[in-house]
Residue frames as a rotation matrix with the C-alpha (Angstrom) as fourth column:
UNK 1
-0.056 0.884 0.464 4.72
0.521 0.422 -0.742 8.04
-0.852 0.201 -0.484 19.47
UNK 2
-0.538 -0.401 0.741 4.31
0.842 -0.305 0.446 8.96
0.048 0.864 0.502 16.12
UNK 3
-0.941 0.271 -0.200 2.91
-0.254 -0.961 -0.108 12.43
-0.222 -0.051 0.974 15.19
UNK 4
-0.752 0.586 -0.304 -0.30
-0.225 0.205 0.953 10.82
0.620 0.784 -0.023 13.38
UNK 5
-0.044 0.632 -0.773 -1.66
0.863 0.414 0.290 9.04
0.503 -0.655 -0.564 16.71
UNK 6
0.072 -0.063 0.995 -3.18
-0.325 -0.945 -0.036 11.22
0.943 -0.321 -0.089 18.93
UNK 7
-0.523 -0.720 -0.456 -1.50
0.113 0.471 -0.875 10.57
0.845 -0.509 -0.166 22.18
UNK 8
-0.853 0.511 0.104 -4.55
-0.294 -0.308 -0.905 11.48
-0.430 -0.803 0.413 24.65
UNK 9
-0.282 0.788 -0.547 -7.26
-0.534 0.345 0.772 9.13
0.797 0.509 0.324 22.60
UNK 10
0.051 0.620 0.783 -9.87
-0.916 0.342 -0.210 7.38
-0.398 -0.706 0.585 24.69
UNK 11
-0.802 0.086 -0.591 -10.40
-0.486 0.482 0.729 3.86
0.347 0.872 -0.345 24.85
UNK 12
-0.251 0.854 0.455 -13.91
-0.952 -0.135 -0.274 2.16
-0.173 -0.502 0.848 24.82
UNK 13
-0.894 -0.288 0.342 -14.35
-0.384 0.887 -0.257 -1.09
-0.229 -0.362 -0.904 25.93
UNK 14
0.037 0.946 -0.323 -17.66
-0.992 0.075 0.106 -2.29
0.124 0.316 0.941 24.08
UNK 15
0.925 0.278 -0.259 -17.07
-0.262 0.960 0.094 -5.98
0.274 -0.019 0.961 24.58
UNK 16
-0.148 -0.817 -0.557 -13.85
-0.353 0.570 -0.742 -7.99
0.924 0.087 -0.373 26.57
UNK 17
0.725 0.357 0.589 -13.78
-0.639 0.669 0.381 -11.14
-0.258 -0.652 0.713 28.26
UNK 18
0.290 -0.725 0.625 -11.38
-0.308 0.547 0.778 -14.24
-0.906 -0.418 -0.065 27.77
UNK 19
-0.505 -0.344 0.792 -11.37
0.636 0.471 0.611 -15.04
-0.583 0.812 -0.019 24.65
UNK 20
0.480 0.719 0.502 -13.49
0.837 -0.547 -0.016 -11.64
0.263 0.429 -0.864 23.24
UNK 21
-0.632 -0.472 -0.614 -12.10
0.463 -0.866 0.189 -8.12
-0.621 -0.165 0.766 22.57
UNK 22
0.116 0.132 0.985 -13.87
0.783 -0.622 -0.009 -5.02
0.611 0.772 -0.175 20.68
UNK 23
0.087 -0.101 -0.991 -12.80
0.759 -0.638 0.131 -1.82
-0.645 -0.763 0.022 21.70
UNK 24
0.718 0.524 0.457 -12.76
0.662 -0.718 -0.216 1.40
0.215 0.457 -0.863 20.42
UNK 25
-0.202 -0.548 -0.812 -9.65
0.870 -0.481 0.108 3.66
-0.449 -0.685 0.574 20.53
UNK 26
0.720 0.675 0.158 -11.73
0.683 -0.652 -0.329 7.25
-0.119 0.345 -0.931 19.84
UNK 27
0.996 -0.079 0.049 -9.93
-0.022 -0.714 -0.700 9.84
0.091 0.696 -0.712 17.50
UNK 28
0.591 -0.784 0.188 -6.77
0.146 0.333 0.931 7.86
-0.793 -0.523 0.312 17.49
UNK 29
-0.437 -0.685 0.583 -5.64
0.842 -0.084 0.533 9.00
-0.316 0.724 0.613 13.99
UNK 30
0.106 -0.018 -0.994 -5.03
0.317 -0.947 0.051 12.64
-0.943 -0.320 -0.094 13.13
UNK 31
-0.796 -0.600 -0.081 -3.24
0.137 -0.309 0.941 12.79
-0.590 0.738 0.328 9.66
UNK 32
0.012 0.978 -0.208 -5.91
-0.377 -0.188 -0.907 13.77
-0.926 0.089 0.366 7.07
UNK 33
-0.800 -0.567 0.194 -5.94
-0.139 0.490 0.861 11.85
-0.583 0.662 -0.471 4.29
UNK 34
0.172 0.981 0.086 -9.67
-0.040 0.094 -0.995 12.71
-0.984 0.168 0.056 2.80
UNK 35
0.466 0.113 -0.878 -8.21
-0.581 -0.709 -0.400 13.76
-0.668 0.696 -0.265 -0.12
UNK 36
-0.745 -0.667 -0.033 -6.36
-0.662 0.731 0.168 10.68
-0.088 0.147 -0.985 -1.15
UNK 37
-0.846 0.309 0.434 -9.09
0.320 0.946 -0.048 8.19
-0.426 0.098 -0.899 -0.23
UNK 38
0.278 0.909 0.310 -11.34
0.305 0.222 -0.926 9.97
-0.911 0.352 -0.216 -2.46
UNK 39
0.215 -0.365 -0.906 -9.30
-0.974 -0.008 -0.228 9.47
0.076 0.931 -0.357 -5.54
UNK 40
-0.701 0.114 0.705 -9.76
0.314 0.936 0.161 5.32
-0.641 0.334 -0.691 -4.96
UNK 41
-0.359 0.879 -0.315 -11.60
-0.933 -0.348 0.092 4.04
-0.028 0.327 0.945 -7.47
UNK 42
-0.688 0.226 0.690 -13.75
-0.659 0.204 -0.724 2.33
-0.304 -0.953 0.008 -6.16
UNK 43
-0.986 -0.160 -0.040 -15.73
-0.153 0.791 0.593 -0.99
-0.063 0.591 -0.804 -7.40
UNK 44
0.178 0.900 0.397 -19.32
-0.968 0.233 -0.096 -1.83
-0.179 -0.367 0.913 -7.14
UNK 45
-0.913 -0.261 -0.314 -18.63
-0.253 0.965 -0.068 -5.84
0.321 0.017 -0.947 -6.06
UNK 46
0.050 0.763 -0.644 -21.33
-0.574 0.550 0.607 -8.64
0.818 0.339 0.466 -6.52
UNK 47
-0.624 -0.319 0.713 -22.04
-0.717 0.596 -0.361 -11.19
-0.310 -0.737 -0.601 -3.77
UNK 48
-0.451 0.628 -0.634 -23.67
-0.145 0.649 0.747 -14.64
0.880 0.429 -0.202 -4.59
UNK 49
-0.403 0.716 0.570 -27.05
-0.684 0.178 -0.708 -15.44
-0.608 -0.675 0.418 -1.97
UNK 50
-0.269 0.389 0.881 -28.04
-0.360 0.808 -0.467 -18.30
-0.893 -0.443 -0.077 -2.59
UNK 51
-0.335 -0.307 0.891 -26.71
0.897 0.184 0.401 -18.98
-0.287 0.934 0.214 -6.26
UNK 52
0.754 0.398 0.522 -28.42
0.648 -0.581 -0.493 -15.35
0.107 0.710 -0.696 -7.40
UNK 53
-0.515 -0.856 0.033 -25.42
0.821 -0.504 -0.268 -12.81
0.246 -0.111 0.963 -7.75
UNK 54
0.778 0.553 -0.299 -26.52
0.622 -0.745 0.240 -8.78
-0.090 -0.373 -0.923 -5.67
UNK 55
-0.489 -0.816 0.308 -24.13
0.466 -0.543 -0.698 -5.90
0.737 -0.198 0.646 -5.84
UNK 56
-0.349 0.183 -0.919 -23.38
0.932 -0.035 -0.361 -4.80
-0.098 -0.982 -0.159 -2.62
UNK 57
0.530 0.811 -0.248 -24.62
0.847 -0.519 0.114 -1.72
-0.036 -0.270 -0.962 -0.66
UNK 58
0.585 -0.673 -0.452 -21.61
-0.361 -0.716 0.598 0.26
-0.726 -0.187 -0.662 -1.15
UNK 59
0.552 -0.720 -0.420 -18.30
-0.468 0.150 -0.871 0.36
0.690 0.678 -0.254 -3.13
UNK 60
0.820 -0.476 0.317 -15.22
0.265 0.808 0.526 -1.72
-0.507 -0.347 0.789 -2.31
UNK 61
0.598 -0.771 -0.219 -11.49
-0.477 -0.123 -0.870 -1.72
0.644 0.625 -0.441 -3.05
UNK 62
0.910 -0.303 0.283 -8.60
-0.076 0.550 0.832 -4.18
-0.408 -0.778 0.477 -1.41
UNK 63
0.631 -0.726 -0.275 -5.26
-0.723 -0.421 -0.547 -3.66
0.281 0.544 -0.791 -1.17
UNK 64
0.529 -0.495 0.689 -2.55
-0.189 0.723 0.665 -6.21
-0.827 -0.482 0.289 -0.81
UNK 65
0.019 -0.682 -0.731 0.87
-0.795 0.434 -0.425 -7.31
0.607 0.589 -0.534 -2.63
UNK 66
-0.758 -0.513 0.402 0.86
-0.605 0.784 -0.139 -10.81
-0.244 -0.348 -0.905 -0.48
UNK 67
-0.154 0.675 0.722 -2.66
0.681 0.602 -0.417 -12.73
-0.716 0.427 -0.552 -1.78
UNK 68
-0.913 -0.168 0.372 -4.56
0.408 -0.349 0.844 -12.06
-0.012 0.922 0.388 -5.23
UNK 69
-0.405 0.889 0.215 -7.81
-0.555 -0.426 0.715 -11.39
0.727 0.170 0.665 -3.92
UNK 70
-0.866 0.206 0.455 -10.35
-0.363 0.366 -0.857 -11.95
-0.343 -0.908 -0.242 -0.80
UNK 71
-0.615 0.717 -0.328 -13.51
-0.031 0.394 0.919 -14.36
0.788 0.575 -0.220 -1.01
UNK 72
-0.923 0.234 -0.304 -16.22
0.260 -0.201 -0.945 -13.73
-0.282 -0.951 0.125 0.50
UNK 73
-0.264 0.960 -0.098 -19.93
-0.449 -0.212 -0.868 -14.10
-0.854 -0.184 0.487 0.34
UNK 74
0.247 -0.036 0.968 -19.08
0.459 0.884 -0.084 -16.66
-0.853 0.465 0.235 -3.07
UNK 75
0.834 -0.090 0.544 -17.55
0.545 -0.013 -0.838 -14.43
0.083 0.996 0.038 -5.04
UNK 76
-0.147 -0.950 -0.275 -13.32
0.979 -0.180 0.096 -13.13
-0.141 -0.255 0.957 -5.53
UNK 77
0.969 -0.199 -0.148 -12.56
-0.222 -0.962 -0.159 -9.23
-0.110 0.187 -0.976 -4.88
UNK 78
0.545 -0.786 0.291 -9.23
0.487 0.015 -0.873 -8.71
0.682 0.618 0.391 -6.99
UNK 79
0.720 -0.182 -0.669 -6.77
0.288 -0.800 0.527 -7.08
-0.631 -0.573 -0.524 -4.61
UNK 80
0.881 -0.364 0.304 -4.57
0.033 -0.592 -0.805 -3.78
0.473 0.719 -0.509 -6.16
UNK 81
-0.276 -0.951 -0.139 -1.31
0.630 -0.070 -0.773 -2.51
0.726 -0.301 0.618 -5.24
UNK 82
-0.016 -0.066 -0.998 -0.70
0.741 -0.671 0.032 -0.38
-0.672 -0.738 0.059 -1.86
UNK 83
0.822 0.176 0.542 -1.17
0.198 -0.980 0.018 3.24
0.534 0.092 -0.840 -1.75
UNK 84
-0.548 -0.833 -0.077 2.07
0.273 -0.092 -0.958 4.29
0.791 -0.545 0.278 -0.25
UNK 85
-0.188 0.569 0.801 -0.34
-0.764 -0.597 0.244 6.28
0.617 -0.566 0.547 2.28
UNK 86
0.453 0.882 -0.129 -2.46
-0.750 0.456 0.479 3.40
0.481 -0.120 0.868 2.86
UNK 87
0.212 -0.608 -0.765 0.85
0.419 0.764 -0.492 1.31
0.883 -0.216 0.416 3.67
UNK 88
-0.748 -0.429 0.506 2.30
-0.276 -0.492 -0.826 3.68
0.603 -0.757 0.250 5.57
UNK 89
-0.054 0.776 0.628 -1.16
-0.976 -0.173 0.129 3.23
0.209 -0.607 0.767 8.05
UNK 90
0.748 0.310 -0.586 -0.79
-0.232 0.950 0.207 -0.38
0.621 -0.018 0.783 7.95
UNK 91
-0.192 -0.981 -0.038 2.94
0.174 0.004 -0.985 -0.22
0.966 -0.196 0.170 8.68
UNK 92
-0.497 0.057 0.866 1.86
-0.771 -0.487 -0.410 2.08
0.398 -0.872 0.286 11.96
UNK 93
0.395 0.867 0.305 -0.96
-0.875 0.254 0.412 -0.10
0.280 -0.429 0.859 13.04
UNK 94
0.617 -0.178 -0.767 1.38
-0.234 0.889 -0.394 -2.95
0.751 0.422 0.507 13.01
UNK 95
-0.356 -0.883 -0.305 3.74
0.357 0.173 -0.918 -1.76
0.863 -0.436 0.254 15.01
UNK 96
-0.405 0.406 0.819 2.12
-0.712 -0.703 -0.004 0.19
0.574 -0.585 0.573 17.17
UNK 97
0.417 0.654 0.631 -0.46
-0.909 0.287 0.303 -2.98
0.017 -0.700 0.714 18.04
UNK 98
-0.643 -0.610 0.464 2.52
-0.528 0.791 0.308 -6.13
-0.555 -0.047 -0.831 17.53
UNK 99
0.453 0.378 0.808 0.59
0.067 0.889 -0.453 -7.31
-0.889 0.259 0.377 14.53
UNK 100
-0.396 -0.844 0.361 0.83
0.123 0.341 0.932 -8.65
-0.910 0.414 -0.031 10.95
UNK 101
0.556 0.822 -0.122 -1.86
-0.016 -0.137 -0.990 -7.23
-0.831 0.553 -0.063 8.78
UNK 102
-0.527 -0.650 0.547 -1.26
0.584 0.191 0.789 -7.72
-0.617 0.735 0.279 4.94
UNK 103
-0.803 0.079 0.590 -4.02
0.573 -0.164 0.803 -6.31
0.160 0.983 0.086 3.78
UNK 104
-0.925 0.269 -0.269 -6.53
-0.125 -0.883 -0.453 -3.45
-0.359 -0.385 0.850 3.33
UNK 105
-0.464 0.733 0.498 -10.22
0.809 0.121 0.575 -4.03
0.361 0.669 -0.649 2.10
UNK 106
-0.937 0.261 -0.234 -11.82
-0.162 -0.914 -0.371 -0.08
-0.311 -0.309 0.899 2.17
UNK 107
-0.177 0.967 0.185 -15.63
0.971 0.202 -0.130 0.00
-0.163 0.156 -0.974 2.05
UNK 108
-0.933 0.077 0.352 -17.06
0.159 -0.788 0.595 3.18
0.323 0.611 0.722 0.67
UNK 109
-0.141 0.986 0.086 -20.60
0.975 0.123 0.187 4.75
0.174 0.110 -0.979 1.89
UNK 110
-0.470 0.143 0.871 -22.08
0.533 -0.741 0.409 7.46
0.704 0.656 0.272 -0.17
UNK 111
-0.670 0.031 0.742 -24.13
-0.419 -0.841 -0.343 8.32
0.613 -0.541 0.576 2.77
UNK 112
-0.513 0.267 0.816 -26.91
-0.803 0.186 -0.566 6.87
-0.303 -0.946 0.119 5.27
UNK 113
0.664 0.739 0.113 -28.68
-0.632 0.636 -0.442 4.84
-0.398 0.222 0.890 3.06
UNK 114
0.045 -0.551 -0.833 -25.62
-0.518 0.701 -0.491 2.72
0.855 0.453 -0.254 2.19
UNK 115
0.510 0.162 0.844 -25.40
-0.837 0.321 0.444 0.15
-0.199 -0.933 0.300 4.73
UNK 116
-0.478 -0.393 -0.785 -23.71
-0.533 0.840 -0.096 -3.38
0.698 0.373 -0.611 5.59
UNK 117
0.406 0.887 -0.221 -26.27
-0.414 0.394 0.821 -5.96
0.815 -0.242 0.527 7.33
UNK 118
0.392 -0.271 0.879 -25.44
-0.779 0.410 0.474 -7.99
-0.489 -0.871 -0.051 10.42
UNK 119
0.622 -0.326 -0.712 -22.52
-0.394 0.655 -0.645 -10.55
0.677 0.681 0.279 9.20
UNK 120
0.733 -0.661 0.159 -19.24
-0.018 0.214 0.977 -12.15
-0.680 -0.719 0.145 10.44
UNK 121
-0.035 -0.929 -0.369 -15.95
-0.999 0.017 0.051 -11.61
-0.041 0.370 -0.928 8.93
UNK 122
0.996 0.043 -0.077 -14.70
-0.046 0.998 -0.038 -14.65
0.075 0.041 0.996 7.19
UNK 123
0.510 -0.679 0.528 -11.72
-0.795 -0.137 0.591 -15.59
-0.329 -0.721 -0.610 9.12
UNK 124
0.847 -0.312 0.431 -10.66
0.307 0.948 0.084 -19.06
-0.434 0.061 0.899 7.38
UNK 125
0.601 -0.732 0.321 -8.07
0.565 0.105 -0.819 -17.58
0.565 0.674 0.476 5.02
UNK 126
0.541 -0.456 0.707 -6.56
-0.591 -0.804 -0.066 -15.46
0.598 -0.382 -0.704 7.95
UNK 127
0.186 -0.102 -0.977 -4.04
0.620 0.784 0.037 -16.44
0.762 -0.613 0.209 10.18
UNK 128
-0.866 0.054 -0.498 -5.00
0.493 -0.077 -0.866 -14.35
-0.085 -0.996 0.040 12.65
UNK 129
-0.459 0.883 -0.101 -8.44
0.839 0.468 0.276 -13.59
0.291 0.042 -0.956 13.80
UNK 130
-0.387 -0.379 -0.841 -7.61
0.496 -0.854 0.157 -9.87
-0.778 -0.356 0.518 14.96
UNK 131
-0.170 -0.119 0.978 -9.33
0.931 -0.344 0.120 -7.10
0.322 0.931 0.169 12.28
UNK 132
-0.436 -0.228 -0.871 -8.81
0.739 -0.643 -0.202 -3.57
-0.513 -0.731 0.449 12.59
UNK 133
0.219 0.624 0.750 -11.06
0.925 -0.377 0.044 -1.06
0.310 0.685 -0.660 11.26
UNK 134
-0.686 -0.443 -0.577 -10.01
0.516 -0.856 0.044 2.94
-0.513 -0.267 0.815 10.71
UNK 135
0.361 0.889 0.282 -12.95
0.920 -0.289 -0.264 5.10
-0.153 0.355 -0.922 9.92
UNK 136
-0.954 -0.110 0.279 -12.70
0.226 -0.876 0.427 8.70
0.198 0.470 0.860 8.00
UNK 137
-0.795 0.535 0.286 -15.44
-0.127 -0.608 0.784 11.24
0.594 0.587 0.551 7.34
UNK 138
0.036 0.781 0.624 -19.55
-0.737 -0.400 0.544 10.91
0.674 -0.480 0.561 8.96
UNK 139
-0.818 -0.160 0.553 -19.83
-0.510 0.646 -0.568 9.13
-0.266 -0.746 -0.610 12.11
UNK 140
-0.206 0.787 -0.581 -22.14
-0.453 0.449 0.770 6.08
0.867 0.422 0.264 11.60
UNK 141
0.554 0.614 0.561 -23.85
-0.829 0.467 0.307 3.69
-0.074 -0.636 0.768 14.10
UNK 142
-0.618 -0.737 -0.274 -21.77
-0.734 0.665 -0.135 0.92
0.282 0.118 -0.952 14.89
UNK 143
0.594 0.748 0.296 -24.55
-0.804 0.555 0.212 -2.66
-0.006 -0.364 0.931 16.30
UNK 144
-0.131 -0.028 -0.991 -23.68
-0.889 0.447 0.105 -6.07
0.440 0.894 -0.083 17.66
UNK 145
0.293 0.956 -0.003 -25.52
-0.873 0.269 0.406 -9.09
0.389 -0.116 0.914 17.98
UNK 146
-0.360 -0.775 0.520 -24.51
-0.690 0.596 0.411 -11.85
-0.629 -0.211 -0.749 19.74
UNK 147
-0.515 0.538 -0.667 -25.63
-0.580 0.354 0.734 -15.30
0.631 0.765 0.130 17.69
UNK 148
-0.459 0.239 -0.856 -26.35
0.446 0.895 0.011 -17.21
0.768 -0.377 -0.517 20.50
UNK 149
0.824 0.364 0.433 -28.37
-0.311 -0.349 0.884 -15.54
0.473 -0.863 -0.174 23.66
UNK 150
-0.527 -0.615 -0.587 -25.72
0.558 0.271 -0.784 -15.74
0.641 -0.741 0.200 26.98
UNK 151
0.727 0.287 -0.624 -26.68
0.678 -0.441 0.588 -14.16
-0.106 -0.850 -0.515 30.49
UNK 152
0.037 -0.549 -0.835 -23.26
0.487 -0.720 0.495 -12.28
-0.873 -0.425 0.240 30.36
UNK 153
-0.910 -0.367 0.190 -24.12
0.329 -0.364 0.871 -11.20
-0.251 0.856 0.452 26.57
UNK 154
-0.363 0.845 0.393 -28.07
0.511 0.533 -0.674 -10.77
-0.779 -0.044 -0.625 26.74
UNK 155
0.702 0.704 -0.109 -28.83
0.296 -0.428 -0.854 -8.30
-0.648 0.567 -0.509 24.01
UNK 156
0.423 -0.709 0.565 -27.38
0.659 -0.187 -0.729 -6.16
0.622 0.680 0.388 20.97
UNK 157
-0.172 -0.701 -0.692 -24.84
0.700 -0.581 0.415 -3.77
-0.693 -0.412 0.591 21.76
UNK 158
0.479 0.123 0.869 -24.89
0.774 -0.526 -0.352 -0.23
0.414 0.841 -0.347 19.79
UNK 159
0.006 -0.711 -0.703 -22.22
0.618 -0.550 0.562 2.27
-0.786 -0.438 0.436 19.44
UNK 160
0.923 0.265 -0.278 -21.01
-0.129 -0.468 -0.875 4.60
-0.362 0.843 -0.398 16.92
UNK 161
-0.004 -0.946 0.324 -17.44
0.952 0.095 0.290 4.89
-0.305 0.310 0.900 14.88
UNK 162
0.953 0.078 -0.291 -16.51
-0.067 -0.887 -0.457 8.91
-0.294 0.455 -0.841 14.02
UNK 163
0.826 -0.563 0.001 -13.45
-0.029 -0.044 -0.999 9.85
0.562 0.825 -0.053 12.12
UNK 164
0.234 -0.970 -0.067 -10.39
-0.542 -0.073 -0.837 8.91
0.807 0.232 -0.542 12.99
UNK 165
0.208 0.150 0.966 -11.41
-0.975 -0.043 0.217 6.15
0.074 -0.988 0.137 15.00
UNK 166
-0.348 -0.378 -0.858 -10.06
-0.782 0.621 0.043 2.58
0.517 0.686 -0.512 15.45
UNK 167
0.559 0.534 0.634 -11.93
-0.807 0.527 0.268 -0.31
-0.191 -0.661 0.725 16.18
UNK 168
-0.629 -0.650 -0.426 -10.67
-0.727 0.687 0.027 -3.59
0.275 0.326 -0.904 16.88
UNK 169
0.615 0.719 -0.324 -12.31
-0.725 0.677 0.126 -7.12
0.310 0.157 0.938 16.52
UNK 170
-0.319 -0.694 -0.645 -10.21
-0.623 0.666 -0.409 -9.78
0.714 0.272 -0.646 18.17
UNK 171
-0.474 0.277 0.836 -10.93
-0.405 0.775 -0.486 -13.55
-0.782 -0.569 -0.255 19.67
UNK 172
-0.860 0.190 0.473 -13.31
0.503 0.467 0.727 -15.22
-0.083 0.864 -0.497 18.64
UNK 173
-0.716 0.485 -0.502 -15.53
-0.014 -0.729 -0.685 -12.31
-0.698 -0.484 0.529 17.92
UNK 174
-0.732 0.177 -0.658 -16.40
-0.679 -0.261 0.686 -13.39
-0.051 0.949 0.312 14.62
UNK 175
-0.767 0.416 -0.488 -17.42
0.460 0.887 0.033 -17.29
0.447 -0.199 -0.872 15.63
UNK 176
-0.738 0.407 -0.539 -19.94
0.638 0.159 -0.754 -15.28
-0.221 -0.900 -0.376 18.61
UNK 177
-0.153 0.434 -0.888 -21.05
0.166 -0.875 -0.456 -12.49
-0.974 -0.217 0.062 17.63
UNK 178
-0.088 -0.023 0.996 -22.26
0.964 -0.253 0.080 -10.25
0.251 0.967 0.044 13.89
UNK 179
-0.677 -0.204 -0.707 -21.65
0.348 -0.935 -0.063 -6.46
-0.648 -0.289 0.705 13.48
UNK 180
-0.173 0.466 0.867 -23.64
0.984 0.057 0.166 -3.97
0.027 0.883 -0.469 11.16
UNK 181
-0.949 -0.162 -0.270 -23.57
0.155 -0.987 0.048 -0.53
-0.274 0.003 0.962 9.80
UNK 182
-0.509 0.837 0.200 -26.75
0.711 0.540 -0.450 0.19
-0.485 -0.087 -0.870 9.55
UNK 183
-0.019 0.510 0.860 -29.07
0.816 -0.489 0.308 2.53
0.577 0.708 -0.407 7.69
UNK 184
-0.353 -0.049 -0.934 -29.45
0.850 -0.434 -0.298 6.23
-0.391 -0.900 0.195 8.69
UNK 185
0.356 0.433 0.828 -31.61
0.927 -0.277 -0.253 8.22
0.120 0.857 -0.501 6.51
UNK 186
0.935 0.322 -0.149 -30.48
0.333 -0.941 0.056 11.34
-0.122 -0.102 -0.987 8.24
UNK 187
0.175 -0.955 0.240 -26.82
0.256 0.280 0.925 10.90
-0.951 -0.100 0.294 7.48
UNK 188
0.976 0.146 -0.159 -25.71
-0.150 -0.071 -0.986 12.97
-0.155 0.987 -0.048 4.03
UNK 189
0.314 -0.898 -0.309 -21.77
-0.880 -0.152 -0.451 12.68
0.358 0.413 -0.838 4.14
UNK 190
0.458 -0.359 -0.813 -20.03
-0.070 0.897 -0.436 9.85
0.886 0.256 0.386 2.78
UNK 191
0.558 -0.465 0.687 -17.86
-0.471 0.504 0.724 7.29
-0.683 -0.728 0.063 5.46
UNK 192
0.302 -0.625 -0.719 -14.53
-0.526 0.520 -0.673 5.51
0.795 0.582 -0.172 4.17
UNK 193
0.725 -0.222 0.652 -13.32
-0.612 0.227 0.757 2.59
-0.316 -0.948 0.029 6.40
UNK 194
-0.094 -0.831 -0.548 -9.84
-0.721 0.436 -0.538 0.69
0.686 0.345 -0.640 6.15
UNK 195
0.965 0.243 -0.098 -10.18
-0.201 0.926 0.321 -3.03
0.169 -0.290 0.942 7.08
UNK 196
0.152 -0.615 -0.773 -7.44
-0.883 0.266 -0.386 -4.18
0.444 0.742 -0.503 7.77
UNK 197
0.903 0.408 0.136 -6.40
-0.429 0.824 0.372 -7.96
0.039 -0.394 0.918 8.06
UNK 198
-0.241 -0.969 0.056 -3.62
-0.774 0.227 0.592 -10.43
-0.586 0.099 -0.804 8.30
UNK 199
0.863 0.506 -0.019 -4.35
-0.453 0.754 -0.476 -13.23
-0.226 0.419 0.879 5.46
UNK 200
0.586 -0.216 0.781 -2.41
0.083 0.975 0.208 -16.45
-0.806 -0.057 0.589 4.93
UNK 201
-0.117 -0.711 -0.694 0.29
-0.617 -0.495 0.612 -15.74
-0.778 0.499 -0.380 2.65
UNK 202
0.824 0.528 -0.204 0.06
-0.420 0.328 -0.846 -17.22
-0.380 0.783 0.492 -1.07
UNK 203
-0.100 -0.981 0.164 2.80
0.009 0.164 0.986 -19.52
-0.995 0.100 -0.008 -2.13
């Protein structure tokens, strides 16, 4: 196992069923890399609601050498070159979980009052439905909702994400369910999370 994973991480099972996975493998990356992912610089990206353009609640940056950029919410984020780092963490995650991620979108929050509402991951340009999320720095609140009421789903769910934890999103968690970081007023130090995905190669 490599030196980076820690080989005695927990995992937490926050949602699996047949066709529905989120789990939680707790302080499963060791390597520190604060210093690195705060020298991104980082974007402030627009989304379009209902024709009126908003910049989001946070910053943004996406890596990837296999597409030019992710859409999402009606408007393109450019994607940059890898960080060798940032590869190198994809590379692991890849092998480690037998996927194909291509690409890295990192979300940035300055501190509790940055937030991302209850959403779903758009999943059309992927060709797999699998996203993995690695969290740095303040632990935040983690929330999600199914969309539909079920008996075996009947309310939200609420966890948390703390550094060097990896969550995973796979099935059809996106189609069932929305997540959200939510506000925390009492929360001063910043969170960095690495998305990563597997998108549909560009001919």
């Amino acid at each position: 196992m490599s030196k980076e994973i820690n080989s005695k991480h927990n995992i937490e099972f926050i949602i699996q069923s047949n066709d529905l996975l989120v789990c939680i493998y707790r302080k499963w990356y060791t390597k520190n890399i604060w210093s690195i992912l705060e020298n991104i610089e980082f974007i402030d990206h627009h989304v379009n609601i209902r024709g009126v353009l908003y910049k989001q609640n946070r910053r943004v940056y996406l890596m990837s050498e296999s597409i030019n950029g992710y859409k999402y919410s009606g408007t393109m984020l450019e994607s940059k070159p890898w960080i060798p780092e940032i590869k190198n963490i994809c590379d692991l995650i890849n092998k480690v979980f037998k996927r194909t991620f291509n690409a890295c979108l990192i979300n940035e929050y300055i501190d509790g009052t940055q937030k991302i509402g209850f959403h779903s991951d758009e999943t059309s340009s992927l060709n797999d439905n699998c996203i993995v999320s690695l969290s740095f720095g303040a632990t935040r609140k983690f929330l999600l909702k199914p969309k539909m009421y079920s008996s075996e789903f009947p309310s939200n769910t609420e966890t948390f994400v703390s550094n060097g934890d990896l969550l995973i999103m796979a099935g059809l968690v996106q189609e069932k369910f929305m997540h959200s970081i939510p506000a925390e007023k009492d929360v001063s130090d910043k969170r960095i999370s690495l998305t990563f995905r597997s998108f549909n190669v560009e001919k």
